[in-house]
C-alpha positions in Angstrom: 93.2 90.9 119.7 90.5 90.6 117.1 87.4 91.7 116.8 84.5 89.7 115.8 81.3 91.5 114.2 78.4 88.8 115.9 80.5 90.1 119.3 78.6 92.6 121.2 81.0 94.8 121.3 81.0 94.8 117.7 77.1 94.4 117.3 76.2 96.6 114.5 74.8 95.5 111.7 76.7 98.0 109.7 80.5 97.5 109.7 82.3 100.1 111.1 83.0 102.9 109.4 87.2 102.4 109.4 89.2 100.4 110.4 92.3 101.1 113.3 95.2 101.4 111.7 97.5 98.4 111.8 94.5 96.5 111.1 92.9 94.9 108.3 89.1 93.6 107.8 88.6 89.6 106.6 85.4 88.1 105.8 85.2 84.6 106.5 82.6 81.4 105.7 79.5 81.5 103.7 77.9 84.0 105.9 80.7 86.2 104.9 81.8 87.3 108.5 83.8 90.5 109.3 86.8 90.5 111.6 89.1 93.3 112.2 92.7 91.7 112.8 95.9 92.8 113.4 98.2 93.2 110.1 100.8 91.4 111.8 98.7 88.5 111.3 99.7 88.2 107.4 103.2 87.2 108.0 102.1 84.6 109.9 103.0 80.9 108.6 98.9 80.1 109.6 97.3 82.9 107.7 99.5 82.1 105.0 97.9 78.8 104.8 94.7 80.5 104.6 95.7 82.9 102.0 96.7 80.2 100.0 93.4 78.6 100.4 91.7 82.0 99.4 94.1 82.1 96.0 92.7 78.4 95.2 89.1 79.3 95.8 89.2 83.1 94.4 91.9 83.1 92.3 92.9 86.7 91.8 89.5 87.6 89.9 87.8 88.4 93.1 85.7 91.8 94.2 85.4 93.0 97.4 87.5 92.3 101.1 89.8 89.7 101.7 87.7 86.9 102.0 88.6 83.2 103.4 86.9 80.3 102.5 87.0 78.8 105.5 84.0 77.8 108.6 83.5 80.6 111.2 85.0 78.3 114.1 87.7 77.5 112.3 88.3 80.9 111.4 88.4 81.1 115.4 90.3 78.3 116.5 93.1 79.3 114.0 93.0 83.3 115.3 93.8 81.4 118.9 96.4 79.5 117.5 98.1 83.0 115.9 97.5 84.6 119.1 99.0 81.4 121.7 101.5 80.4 118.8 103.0 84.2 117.7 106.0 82.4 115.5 103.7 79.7 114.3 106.1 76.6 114.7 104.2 74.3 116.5 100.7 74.6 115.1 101.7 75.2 111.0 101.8 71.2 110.7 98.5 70.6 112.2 96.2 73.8 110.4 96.4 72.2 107.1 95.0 69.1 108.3 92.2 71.4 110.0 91.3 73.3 106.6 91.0 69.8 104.8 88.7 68.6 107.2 86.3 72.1 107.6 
C-alpha cells in the first residue's frame, strides 16, 4: 500500500500534516511528487537501486525529503514490482535497465 498525492484520496494540495508511523514520505520526478510508503520498502533490493540513483544525482548535500530522480510512472511501476515481488529476486535484474532508460 502507498499512497499517491495526485490520488483522490490523497487530493490535498497541502501534504498531510504526518505521516503513519511505519511510513516514510518520497518525492519523486521533476514535479517533485509525494508518496507515503511503507518503511519496509528501504530494505528492498529495488529501492536500493533507487537510492543509489538518488546518491549519484544528490549526493549527500541535499535539503529537503527523500527525493528520487526518477519519472512518476516509473516511480509506479517499480512500487508494483515491491509490492508483487516482496523479496525482490526476480525483478532486481530488470529495474536497472528501467532507470537507464527513464
Amino acid at each position: 500500500m502507498y499512497c499517491d498525492s495526485d490520488e483522490e484520496s490523497c487530493a490535498s494540495p497541502e501534504p498531510p500534516p504526518d505521516v503513519p508511523k511505519g511510513y516514510l514520505a518520497v518525492y519523486v520526478g521533476a514535479e517533485v511528487r509525494r508518496f507515503i510508503i511503507p518503511t519496509s520498502y528501504l530494505t528492498h533490493p529495488v529501492f536500493k537501486i533507487l537510492l543509489q540513483k538518488a546518491e549519484e544525482e544528490f549526493r549527500y548535500d541535499h535539503n529537503g525529503g527523500l527525493t528520487l530522480p526518477c519519472k512518476i510512472e516509473t516511480f509506479k511501476y517499480l512500487l508494483k514490482c515491491i509490492e508483487n515481488h516482496p523479496k525482490g529476486y526476480i525483478v532486481e535484474s530488470s529495474v536497472s535497465e528501467q532507470l537507464e532508460i527513464h
